[in-house]
N, C-alpha and C positions, 0 to 999 in steps of 0.2 A: 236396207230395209225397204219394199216396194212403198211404194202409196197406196192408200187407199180408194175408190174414186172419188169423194167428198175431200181428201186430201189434194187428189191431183188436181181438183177445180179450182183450190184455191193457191195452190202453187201457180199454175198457168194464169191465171188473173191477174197475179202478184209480179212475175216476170213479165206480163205484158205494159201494166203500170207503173213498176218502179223499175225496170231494166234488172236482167240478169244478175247485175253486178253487185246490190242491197239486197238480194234474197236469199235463204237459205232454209230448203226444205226439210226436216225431219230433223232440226239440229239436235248433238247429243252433247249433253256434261261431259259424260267418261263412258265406254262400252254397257251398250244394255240401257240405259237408263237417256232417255227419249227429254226433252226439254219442252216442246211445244212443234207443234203442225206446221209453222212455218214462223220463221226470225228474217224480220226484214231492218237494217243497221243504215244508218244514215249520219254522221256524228252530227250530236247530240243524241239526236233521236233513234230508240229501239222499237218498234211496233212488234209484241210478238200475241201468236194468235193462234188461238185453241181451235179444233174443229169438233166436232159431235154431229155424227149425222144418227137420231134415233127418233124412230117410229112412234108417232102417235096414236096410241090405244083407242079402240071406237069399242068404248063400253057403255054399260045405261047410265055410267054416272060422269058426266065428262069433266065437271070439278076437281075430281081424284086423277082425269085421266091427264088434263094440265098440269097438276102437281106433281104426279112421276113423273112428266117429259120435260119439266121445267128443274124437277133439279138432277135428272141425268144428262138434260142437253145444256142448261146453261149453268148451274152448280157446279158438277163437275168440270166442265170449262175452266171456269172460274178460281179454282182449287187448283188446276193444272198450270194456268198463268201466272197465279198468284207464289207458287213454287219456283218456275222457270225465273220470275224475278229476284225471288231472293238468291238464287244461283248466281245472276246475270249482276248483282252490284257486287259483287265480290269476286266475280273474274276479269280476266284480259281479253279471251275470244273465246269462238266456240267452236266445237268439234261438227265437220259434216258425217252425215249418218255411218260413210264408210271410216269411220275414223281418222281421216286427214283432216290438217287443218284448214278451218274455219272463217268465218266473218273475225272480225278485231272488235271490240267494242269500244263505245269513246271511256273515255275516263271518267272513275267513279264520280269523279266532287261534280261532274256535268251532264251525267247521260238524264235523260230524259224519257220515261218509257209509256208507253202505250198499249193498253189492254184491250185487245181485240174477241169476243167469243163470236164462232159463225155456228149457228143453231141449224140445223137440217131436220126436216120431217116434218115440221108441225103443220103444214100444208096451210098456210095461213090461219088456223082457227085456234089459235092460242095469240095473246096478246107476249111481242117480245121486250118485256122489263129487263130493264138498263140502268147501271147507278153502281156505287159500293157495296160490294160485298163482301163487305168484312177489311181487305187491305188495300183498297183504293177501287177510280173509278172504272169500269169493264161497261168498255163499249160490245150490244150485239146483235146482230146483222142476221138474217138469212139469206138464202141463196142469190131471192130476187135482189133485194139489198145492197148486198157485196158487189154484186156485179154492176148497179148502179152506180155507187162511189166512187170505184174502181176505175169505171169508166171515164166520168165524169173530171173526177182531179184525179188526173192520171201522173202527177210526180209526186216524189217526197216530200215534196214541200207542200206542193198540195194537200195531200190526205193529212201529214203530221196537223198542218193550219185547223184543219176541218174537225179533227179531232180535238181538240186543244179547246177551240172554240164551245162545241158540241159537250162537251164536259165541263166547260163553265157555264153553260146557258143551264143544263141542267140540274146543276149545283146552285143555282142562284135565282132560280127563274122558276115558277109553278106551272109545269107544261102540261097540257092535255093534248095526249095522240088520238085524233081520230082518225088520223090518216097514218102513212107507212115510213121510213127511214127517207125513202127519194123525198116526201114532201115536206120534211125536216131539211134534206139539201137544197130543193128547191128555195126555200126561205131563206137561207142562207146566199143562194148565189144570187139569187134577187136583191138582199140589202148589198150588193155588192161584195161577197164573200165574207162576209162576218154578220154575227147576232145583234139586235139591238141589247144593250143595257141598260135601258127605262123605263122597260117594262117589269109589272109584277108576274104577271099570269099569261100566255100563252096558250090557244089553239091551232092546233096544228090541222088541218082538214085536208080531206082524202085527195082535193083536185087540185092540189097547189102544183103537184108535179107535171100529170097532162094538160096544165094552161099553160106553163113554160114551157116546154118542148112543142107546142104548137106556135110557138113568138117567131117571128120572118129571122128576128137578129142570133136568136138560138140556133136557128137552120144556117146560119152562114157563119159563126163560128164553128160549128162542128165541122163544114167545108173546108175552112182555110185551117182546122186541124190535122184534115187529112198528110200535108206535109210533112208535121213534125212524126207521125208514122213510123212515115220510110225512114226517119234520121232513127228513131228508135230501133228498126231492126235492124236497121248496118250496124248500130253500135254490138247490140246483143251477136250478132253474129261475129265480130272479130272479137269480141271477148271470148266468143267461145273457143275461136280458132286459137287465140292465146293461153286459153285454160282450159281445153278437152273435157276436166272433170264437171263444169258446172254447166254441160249441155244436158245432164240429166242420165 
């Protein structure tokens, strides 16, 4: 089954960050019947993540026009992930789109999962609400977003951390966004990669993220990143050379 382009963005992001070898694009349960946009497996940890890329309506009423694109782009999400899991604690592994097998999953008494919705379209003028909906917590991101994270904690250990954390802060913590998901990371890798917990109430404001990416020590970790790179593409490339199928 092709991708989509809103699909392909976030496969390619996903393989850039987690390596090849944790991602699995379009996985299916059984023929016909689609799991989620992309399953990234790590044991313990499942990140799996819904996409929705839908059009924000410019009509005279833009309250109503929030509320259809909030629950076609993040409800529905939400409802899709929230399925793909109850699949995913009752199997072994999963099927890739063409019907071969699959990622493995860890074991039910230990997996650990993570709800990802990537919301496209709203062109920034809708506010992106994050929390339970209904069967646990759904982290979600836009395009800018995703691409920042991504970036940014580029292993699985990274992002599962970031997530983990990001979902206790806001289960326990009264946050005001006035700024965007980078400036929720930025906070985060400013205390040193984790949230405080003694605070009650949190604002989040829009320049956290452009003052940290201006720091001299910010500019020279991402240089001496440049390294591990190249170790990340040699690996994805002899995986591939090993597994033909999961060059795409």
């Amino acid at each position: 089954m092709p991708l989509t382009p809103s699909e392909a963005l976030v496969a390619e992001l996903c393989r850039k960050s987690f390596l090849i070898l944790w991602s699995e694009p379009n996985p299916i349960a059984r023929p016909g019947k689609e799991l989620c946009d992309l399953l990234v497996v790590c044991d313990p940890h499942v990140v799996i993540i819904s996409v929705k890329e839908v059009a924000l309506k410019n009509t005279a009423n833009p309250e109503n026009n929030w509320k259809r694109w909030h629950k076609k782009a993040i409800e529905e999400s939400s409802k899709q992930i929230y399925g793909a899991e109850r699949w995913i604690r009752s199997a072994n592994r999963v099927m890739r789109s063409d019907g071969t097998p699959g990622l493995v999953l860890p074991d039910q008494g230990r997996v650990c999962i993570h709800r990802v919705a990537v919301a496209l379209g709203g062109r920034g003028a809708v506010p992106y609400e994050q929390g339970d909906f209904g069967k646990g917590f759904v982290h979600v991101l836009d395009d800018t977003s995703l691409r920042v994270v991504l970036r940014e904690l580029d292993t699985i250990s990274d992002i599962v951390e970031y997530l983990s954390a990001k979902e206790m802060l806001l289960q326990r913590t009264g946050v005001v966004m006035e700024g965007q998901e980078e400036d929720l990371l930025a906070l985060y890798l400013q205390a040193g990669r984790k949230f405080s917990d003694e605070v009650d109430m949190l604002v989040i404001g829009e320049d956290l993220w452009r003052e940290i990416t201006k720091k001299p020590e910010w500019k020279a970790r991402k240089e001496a990143d440049r390294e591990s790179y190249v170790w990340d593409g040699l690996i994805e490339t002899l995986t591939e050379l090993n597994d033909p199928t999961l060059g795409g």
